[in-house]
C-alpha positions as CSV (number, residue, x, y, z in Angstrom):
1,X,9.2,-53.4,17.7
2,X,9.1,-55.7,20.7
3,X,10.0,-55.9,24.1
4,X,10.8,-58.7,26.4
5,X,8.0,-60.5,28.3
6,X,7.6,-63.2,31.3
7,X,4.9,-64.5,29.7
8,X,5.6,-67.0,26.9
9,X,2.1,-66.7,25.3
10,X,1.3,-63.1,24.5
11,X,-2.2,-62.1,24.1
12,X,-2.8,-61.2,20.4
13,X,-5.4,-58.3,19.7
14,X,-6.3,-57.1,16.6
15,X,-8.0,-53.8,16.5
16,X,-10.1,-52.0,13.1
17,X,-9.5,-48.5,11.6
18,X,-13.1,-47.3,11.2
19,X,-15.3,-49.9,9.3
20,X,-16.9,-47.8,6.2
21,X,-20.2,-48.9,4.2
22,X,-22.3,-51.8,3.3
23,X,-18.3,-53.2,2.2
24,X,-16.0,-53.1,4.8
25,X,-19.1,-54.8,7.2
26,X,-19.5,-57.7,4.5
27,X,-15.6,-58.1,4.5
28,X,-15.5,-58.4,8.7
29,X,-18.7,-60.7,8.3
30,X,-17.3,-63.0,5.7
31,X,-13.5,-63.0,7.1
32,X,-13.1,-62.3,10.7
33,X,-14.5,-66.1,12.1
34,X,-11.4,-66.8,10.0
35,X,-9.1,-64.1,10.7
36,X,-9.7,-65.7,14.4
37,X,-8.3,-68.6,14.5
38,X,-5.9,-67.8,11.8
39,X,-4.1,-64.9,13.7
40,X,-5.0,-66.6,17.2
41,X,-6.6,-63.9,18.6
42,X,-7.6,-63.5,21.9
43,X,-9.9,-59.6,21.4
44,X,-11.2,-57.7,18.5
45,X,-11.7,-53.8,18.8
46,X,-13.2,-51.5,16.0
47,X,-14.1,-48.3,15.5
48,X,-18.2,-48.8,13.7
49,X,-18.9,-44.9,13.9
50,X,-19.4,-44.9,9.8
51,X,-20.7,-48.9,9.0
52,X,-24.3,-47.8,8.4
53,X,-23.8,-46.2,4.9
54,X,-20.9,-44.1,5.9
55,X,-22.3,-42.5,8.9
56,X,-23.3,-43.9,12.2
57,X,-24.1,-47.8,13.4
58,X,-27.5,-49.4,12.9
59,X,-28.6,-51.8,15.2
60,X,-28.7,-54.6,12.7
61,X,-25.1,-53.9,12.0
62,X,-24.0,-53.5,15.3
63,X,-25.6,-57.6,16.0
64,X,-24.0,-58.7,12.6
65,X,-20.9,-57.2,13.6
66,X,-20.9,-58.8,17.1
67,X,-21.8,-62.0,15.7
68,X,-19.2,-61.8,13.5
69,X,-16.4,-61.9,16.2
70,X,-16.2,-58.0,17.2
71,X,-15.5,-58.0,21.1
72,X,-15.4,-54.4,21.9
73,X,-16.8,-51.5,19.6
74,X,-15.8,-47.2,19.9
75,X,-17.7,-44.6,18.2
76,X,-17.1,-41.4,16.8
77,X,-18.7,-37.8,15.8
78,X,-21.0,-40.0,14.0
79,X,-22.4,-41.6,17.2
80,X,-25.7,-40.5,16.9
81,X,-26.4,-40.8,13.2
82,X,-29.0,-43.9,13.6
83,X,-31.1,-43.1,16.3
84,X,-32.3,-47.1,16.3
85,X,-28.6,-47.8,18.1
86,X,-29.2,-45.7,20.9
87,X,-31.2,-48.6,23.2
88,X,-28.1,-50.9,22.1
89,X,-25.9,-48.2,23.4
90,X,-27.4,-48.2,27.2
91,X,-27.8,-51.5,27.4
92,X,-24.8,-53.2,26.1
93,X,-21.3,-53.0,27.7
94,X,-19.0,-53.5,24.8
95,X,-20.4,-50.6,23.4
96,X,-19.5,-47.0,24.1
97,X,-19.9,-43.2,23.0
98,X,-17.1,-40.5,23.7
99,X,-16.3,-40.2,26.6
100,X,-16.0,-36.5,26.7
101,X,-19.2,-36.0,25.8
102,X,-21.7,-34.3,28.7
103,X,-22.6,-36.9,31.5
104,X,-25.8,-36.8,30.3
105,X,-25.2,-38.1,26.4
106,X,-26.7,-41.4,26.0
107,X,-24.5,-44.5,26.1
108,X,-21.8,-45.5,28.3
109,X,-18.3,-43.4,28.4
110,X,-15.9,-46.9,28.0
111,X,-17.7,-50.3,26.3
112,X,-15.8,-53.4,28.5
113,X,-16.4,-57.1,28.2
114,X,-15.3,-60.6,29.2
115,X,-13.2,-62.6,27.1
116,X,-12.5,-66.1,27.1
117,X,-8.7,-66.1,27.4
118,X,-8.3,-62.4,28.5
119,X,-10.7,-61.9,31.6
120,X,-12.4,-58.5,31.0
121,X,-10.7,-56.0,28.7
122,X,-11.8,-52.3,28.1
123,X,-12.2,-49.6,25.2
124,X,-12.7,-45.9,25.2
125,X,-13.3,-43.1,22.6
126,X,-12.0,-39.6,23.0
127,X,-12.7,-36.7,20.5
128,X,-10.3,-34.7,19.6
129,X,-11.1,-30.2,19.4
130,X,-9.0,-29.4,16.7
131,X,-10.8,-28.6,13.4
132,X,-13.8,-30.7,15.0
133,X,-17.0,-29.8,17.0
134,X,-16.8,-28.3,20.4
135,X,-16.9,-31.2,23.0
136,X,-15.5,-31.5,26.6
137,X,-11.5,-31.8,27.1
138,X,-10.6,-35.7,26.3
139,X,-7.6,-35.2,29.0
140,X,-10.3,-34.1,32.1
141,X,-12.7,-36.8,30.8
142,X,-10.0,-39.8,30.8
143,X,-8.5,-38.7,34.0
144,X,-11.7,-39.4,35.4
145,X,-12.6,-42.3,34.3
146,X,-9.3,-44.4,34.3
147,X,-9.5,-45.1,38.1
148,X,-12.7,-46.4,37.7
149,X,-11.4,-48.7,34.7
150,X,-8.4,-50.1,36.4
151,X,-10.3,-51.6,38.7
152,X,-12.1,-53.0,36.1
153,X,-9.6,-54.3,33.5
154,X,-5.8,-54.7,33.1
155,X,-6.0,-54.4,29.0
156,X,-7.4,-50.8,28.3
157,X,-7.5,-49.4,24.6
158,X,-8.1,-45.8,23.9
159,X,-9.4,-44.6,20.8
160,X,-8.5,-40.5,20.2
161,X,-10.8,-40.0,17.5
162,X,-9.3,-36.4,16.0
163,X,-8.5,-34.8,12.7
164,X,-5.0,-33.2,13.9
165,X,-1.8,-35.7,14.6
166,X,-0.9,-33.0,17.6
167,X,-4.5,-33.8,19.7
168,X,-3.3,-37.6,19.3
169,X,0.2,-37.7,19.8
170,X,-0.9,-35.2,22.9
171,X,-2.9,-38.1,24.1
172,X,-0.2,-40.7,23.3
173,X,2.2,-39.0,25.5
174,X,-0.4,-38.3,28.1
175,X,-1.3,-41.6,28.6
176,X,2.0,-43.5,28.2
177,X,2.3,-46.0,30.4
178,X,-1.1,-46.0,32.2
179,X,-3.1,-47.7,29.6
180,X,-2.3,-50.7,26.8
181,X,-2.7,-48.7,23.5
182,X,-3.2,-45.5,22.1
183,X,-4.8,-45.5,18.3
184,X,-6.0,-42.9,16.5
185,X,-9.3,-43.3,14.0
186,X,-11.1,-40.9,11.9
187,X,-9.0,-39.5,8.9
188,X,-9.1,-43.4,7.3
189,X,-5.6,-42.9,6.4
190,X,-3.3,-45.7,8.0
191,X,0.3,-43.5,9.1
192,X,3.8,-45.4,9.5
193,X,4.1,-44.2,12.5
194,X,3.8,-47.1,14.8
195,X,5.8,-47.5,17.6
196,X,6.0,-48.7,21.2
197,X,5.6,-45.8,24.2
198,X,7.8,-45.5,27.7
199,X,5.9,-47.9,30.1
200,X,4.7,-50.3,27.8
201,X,1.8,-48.6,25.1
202,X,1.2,-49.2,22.2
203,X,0.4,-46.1,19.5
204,X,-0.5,-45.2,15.8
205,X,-1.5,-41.6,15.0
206,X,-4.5,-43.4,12.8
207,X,-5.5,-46.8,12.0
208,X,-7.0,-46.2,8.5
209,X,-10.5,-47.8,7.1
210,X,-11.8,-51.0,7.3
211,X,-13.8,-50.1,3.8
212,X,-13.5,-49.4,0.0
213,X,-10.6,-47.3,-1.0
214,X,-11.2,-46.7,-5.0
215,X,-13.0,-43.4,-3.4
216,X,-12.0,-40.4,-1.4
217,X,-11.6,-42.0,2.2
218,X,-14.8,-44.2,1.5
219,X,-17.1,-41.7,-0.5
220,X,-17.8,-41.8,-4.6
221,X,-14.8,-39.4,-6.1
222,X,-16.8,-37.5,-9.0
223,X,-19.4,-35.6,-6.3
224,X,-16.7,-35.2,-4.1
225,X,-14.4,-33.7,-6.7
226,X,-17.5,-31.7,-8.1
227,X,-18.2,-30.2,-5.0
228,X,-14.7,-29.1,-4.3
229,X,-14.7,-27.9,-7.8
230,X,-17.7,-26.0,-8.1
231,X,-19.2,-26.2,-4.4
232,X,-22.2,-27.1,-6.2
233,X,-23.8,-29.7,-3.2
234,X,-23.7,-33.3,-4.2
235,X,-24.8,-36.3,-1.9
236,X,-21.8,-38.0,-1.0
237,X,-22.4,-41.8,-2.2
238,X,-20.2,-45.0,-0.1
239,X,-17.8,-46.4,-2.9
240,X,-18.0,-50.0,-3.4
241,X,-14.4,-51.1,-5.0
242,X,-10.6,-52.2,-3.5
243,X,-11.5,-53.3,0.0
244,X,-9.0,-53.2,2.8
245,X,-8.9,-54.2,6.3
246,X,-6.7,-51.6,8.0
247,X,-5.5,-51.3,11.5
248,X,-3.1,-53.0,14.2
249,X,-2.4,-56.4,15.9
250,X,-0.8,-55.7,19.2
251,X,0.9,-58.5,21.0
252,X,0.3,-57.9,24.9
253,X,1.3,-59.3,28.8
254,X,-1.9,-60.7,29.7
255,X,-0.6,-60.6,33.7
256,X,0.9,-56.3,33.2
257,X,-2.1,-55.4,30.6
258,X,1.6,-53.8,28.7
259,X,2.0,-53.9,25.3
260,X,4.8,-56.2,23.6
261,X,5.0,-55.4,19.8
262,X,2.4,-53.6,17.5
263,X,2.1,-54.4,14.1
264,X,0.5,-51.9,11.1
265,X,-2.0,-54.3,9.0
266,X,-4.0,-53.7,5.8
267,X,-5.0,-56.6,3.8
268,X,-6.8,-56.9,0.8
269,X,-9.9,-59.0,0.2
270,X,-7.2,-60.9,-1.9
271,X,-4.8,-61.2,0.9
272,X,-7.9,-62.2,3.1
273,X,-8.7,-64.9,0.8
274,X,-5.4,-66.6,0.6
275,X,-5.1,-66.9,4.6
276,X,-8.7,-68.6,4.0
277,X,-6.8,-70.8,1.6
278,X,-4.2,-71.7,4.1
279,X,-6.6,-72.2,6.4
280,X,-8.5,-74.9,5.0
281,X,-6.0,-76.7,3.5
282,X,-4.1,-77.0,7.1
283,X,-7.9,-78.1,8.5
284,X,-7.7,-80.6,5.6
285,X,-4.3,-81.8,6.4
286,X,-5.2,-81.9,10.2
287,X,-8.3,-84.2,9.8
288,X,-6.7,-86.4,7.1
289,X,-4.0,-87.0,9.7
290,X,-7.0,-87.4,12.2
291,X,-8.1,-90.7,9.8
């Protein structure tokens, strides 16, 4: 889906579902330098709320992960699982909590950074209340920071980090128009549903997983099952196997900050490979021509 632009050189922007497990970090690590130049992208977004085993971001990780060619990083319910990310988490931009947490939750309420091509380009998270935690309403606590980040940045990407399709198609329709995209995280199930708003946004009800999907949505199935069988408690292991990168590349007016196109994206580590392939063998061709 794609609309007309002045711009002949969209921005290209590829944004994660939430990365899961020791698997979906090594498969960002290992391909996303690649997946750079490959896809031309000007800004990587993920959602790292589960890297550290499942649950939360480690420092380490959140370096690695940076390192790696992440440009802008939301968080989830799990924000707080690793208490060793909280100094990252005040003292880095491109890094934020929900924003409708209290004021007084550590982090900042939208992550922001420079990037080459782009100038400065913003994310926030927003939790969703249905069948989740009680936090503060994500419509108050966007309305009251969007001012403040359109001064800041013409590109802003909101993550509505919710269980129910209703709290993020509420959002979607909220937000239409004001701000670049609208993408769901949390249930690590890609939907079909992607589709271009009134005014220019972008939206998917969810993303999926960056992570292993031989499991239940990242986790070991036999203690899941066993649990739901029996509710005999189980420790609910990361699964290893059939790693995907799941989420969205959005094509965007770099002068309006509106989306053009948004395309649903889950590759393999097989997939990932072969574009590695491609890659070098075009570098090969390039610098025999180059002799």
């Amino acid at each position: 889906m794609k609309l007309p632009s002045e711009n002949p050189k969209p921005a290209r922007v590829l944004v994660s579902g939430d990365i899961v497990g020791p698997v979906g970090v090594e498969l960002l690590i290992r391909f996303l330098p690649l997946l750079r130049v490959h896809l031309q992208l000007d800004a990587v977004l993920a959602n790292a709320e589960n890297a550290h085993n499942g649950s939360g971001l480690s420092s380490g990780l959140f370096r690695k992960l940076r390192k790696a060619g992440i440009d802008l990083f939301t968080l989830g319910d799990h924000v707080y699982k690793r208490e060793d990310i909280l100094a990252d988490m005040e003292k880095e931009d491109c890094l934020c909590r929900p924003a409708n947490y209290p004021s007084s939750a550590p982090g900042k309420p939208y992550a922001i950074c420079a990037t080459k091509s782009l100038g400065q380009v913003a994310a926030i998270s927003l939790l969703g209340r249905t069948f989740m935690k009680p936090v503060d309403c994500p419509f108050a606590a966007i309305d009251r920071l969007l001012p403040e980040i359109q001064t800041k940045a013409k590109m802003i990407f909101v993550d509505i980090h919710a269980e129910a399709t209703a709290d993020k198609y509420l959002m979607a329709h909220f937000l239409k128009g004001k701000v670049t995209a609208i993408l769901g995280t949390h249930t690590h199930v890609p939907t079909a549903d992607e589709t271009l708003l009134e005014g220019g946004t972008a939206f998917q009800c969810d993303l999926g997983m960056t992570g292993p999907h031989d499991g239940i949505l990242g986790r070991n199935t036999a203690p899941v099952l066993e649990t739901n069988r029996t509710f005999r408690p189980n420790r609910f292991t990361v699964s290893e196997g059939d790693c995907r990168l799941s989420g969205a590349l959005i094509e965007v007016d770099p002068a309006s900050g509106k989306a053009l196109s948004i395309k649903r994206v889950q590759w393999t580590a097989a997939d990932l490979e072969k574009m590695l392939e491609t890659q070098l063998g075009e570098s090969h061709q390039a610098d025999s021509r180059a002799l």
